[in-house]
N, C-alpha and C positions, 0 to 999 in steps of 0.2 A: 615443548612448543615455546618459541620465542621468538623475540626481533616485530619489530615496528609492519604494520600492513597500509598503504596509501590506497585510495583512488586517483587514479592518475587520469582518463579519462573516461567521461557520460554521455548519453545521448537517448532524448526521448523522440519519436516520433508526434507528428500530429496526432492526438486522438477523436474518434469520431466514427462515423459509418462509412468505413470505404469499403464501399462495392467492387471496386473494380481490382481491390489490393489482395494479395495470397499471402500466407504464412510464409514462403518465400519472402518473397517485394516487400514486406515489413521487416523481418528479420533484416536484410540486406541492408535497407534503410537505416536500423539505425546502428548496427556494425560498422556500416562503414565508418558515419557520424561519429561513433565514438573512437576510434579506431584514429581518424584524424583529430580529436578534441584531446588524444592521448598523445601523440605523438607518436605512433605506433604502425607497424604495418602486421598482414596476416600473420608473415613470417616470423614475429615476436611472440607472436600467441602459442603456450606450452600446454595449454588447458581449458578446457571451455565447459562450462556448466550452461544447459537450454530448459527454460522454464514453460514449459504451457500446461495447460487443464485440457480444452474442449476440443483440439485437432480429432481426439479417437472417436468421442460421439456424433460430433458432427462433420467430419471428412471421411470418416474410415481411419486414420493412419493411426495405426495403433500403437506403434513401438518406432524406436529411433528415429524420431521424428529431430532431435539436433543432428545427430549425423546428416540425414537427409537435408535440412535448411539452411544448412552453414556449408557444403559440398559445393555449391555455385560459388562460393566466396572461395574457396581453393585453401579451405582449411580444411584438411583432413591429416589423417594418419596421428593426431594425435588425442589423448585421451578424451571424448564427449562423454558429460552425465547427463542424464536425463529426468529433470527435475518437476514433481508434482506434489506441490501440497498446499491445494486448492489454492484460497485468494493469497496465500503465504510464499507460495510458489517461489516469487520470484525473489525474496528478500532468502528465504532456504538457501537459494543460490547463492547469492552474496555469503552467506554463513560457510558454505561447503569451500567456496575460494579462499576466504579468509584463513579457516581452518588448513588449507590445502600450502598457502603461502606461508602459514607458521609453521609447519610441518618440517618446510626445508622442501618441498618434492618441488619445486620451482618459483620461477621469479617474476613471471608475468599472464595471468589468468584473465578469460574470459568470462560474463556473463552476458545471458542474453533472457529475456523475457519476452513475449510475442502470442498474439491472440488476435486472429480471428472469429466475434463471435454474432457477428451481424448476419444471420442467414434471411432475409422474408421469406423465401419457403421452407424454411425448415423449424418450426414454431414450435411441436413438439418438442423436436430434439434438445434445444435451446431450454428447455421448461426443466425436459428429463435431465440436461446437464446441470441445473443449481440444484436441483431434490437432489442430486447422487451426490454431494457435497453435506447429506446427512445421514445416519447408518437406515439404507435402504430397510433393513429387516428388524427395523426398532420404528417403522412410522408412527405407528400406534402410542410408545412412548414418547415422541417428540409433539404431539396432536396434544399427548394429555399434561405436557411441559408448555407448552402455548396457552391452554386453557387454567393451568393451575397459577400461572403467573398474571391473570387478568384478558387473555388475549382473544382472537376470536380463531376460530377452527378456520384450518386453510380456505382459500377464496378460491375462483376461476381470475385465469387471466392478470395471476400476478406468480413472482416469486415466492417460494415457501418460505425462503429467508425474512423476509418484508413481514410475514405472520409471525414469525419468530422475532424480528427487531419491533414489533410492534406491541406485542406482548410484554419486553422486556421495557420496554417504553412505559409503557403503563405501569408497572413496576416500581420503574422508579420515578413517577410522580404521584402514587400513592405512598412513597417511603419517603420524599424531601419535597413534594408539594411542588414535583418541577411542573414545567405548563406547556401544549402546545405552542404557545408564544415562544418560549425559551427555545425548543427544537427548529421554530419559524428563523428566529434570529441567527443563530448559529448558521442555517441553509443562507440566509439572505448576507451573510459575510461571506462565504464563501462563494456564493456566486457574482459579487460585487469583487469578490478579490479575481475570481479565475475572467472576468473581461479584461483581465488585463496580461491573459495568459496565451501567447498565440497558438500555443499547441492545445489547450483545451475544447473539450469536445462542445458546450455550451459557453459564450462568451458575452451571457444578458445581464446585467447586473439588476440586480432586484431587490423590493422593499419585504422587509418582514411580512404587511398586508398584503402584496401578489404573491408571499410563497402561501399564505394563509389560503389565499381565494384561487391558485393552481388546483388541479384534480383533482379529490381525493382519491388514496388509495387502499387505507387502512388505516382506521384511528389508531397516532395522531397523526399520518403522516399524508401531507399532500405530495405529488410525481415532484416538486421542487425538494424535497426533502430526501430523497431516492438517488443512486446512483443508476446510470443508465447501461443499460447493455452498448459495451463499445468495441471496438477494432483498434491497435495501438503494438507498439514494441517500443522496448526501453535495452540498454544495456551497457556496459563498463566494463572496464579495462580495471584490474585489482592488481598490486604489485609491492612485491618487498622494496625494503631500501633503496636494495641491491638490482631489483629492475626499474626501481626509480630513476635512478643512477643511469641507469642504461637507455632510456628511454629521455633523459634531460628534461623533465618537465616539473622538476620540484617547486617551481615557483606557482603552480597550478591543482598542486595534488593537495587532497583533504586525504587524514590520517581517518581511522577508524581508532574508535577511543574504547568501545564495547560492542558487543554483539551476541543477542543471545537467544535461544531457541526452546522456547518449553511447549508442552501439549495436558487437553484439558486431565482434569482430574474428579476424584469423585467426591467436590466438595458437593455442602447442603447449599440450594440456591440462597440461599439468604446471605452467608458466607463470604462476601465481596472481599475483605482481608484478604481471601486466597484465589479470587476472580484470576484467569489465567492471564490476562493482561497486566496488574500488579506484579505479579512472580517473574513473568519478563523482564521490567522494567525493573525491577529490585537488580536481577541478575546483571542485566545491559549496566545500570549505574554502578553497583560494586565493581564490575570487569573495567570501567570508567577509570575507578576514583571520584568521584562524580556524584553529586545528589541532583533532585531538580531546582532547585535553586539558580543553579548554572547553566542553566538551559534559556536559549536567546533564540529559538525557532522550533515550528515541533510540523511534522506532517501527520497524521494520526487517519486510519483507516475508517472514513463515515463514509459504508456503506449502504447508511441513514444517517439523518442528523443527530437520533440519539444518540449512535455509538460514538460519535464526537464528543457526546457531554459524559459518556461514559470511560472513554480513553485519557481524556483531561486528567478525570479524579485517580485514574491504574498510573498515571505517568506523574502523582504528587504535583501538577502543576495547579490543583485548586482541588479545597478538602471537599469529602461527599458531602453532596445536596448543597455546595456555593455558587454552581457552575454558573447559575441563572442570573447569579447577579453582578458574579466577572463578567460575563457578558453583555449585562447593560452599564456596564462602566466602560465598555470597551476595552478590557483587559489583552481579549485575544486574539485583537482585529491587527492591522497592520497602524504601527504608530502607538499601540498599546503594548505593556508588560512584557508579554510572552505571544507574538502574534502565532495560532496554528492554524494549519492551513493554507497557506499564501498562495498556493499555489492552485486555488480554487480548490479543494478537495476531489474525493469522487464525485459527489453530487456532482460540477461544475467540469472537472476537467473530465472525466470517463472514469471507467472501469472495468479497462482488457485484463483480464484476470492475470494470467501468468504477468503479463508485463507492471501489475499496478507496484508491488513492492520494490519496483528498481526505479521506475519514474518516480516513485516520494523519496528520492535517494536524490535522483536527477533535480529536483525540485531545491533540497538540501545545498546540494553541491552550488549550485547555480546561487541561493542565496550565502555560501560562505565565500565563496567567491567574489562577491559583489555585483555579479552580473545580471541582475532580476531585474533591471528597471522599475517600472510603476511599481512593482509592490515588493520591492525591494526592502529587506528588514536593516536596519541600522545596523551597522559595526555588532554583525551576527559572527562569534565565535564558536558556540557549540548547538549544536543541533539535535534533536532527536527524532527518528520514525518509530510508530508502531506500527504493523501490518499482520493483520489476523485471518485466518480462514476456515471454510469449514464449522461446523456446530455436532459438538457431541456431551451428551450429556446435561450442564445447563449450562456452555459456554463453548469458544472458538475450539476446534478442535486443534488447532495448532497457531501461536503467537511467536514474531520475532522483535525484537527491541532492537535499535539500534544506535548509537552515538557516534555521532561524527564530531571533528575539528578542524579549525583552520590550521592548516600547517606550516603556513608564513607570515 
């Protein structure tokens, strides 16, 4: 495996609750989008990777559902994968193209990510699709992993994830004395950064005391603290040199600098050295060259606002148990050190599962580029996503790292 791998172009859609949109009319969306942002047409595309989770539970469609979604776009006959691992989904894909373009087997690859998961009638379904995101015939053990780490036995009318992030929550402000405050704060930058995001799904900016005094959900976490069930597609155009070259858009294209894919393991929960998000990010920065030092943007998967303050300390951008007080310095806001997030996070912009890992790519890009407006990061050269999914054992069941660069 060798030779340099680009992004050449991205495209996120709106996120949010669209009723009236299909896993078609999104996918289309933002293929085309990207497709034009590339410089590119169908006809360039040698490879396509389709990322979703919830079309099988809640549509029916069980299998080849990229074949199926990209067939109106008059891509066919060439190779489709069909990519699920869980909220990691869509970053996997990224990894498989990369992999795919070092390989030599061609010059210019597709990715797509796309989720439909806004059903009002279909509530169960919706409920059954986050629990199957943990080992169905291990409930019992994940209940008594919730309750051993401080947390409370699952609820009605929430996510089991939200039990599980909240547990862990508590955790870790019995171990650094972090505070509801400090989860408040982190939510109330990101929602103050994502009003400034037109494709995100909430655009309210907010005080630390209104994420305080929103719903509760689950101690510590009020509904401001929570990513939302959303509707959404993201996707990019990946390419060697050689279809860089082909395609004329180098003045445009962000290099990939690292990229790395690991899954959990059977550390002791106390054991954070080996937390499956660290071990990514070790990997993504060695494949670099790279520590975090050098990191000028990060988007990080807070699918609560803990796991924000928890992804900081896996990505070395601030040691365990500081988070609390980079953040009232304003370390990680926009204007500060290492801003993460900018792009509203999940809380603030959505979070369409398959598509969320390609849109914190989207969000990257956009910020190396320069093209972020409002919360635009200054003379941002390297970048990093983490994007986690799934919970097996006492951690994500699968994490990818990622490092991007400016390449002009």
């Amino acid at each position: 495996m060798s030779g340099e791998v680009f992004i050449a172009g991205i495209s996120m859609t709106r996120f949010g609750k669209r009723l009236d949109d299909t896993v078609k009319s999104l996918t289309a969306e933002a293929v085309t989008a990207a497709l034009s942002n590339a410089g590119a047409t169908i006809d360039d595309i040698e490879a396509a990777w389709f990322s979703n989770t919830r079309q099988p539970m809640l549509e029916g469609q069980n299998t080849v559902r990229g074949q199926i979604a990209l067939r109106p776009l008059g891509l066919t006959g060439i190779p489709v994968t069909n990519v699920e691992n869980a909220c990691a989904s869509g970053s996997t894909a990224l990894l498989s193209a990369i992999h795919w373009v070092k390989a030599g087997a061609g010059d210019v690859a597709l990715i797509v990510g796309v989720e439909k998961m806004v059903w009002p009638d279909r509530p169960d379904r919706v409920a059954a699709a986050f629990a199957g995101g943990t080992d169905i015939h291990d409930r019992e053990g994940v209940v008594a992993y919730i309750r051993a780490m401080g947390g409370e036995a699952p609820g009605p009318d929430r996510s089991l994830f939200m039990d599980l992030y909240a547990a862990q929550a508590r955790a870790h402000m019995a171990r650094h004395g972090t505070t509801q405050e400090d989860f408040a704060r982190v939510a109330a930058k990101n929602h103050t950064a994502g009003a400034a995001n037109d494709r995100a799904q909430y655009r309210t900016p907010m005080t630390v005391d209104q994420v305080l005094a929103d719903k509760p959900v689950v101690f510590p976490f009020t509904r401001a603290m929570c990513a939302p069930v959303s509707d959404g597609a993201a996707a990019a155009v990946v390419v060697s040199d050689r279809g860089l070259a082909r395609l004329g858009g180098a003045s445009r294209a962000v290099r990939v600098r690292g990229c790395a894919l690991v899954s959990a393991s059977d550390r002791a929960a106390n054991d954070l050295e080996n937390h499956i998000g660290k071990r990514a990010a070790t990997k993504a920065f060695e494949e670099a060259g790279l520590g975090p030092d050098a990191v000028d943007v990060a988007e990080v998967h807070d699918a609560t606002s803990y796991a924000e303050v928890q992804q900081i300390e896996n990505l070395g951008l601030a040691g365990p148990g500081t988070v609390g007080a980079r953040l009232r310095a304003g370390d990680f806001a926009l204007g500060g050190r290492t801003p993460v997030n900018p792009s509203g996070g999940l809380v603030s912009k959505g979070h369409p599962v398959g598509a969320t890992g390609i849109a914190q790519i989207y969000e990257l890009i956009t910020q190396l580029r320069g093209e972020a407006g409002g919360r635009q990061v200054e003379n941002a050269r390297i970048a990093v996503a983490e994007n986690g999914g799934g919970f097996l054992g006492v951690e994500e069941a699968a994490t990818v790292v990622t490092v991007l660069e400016r390449a002009a």
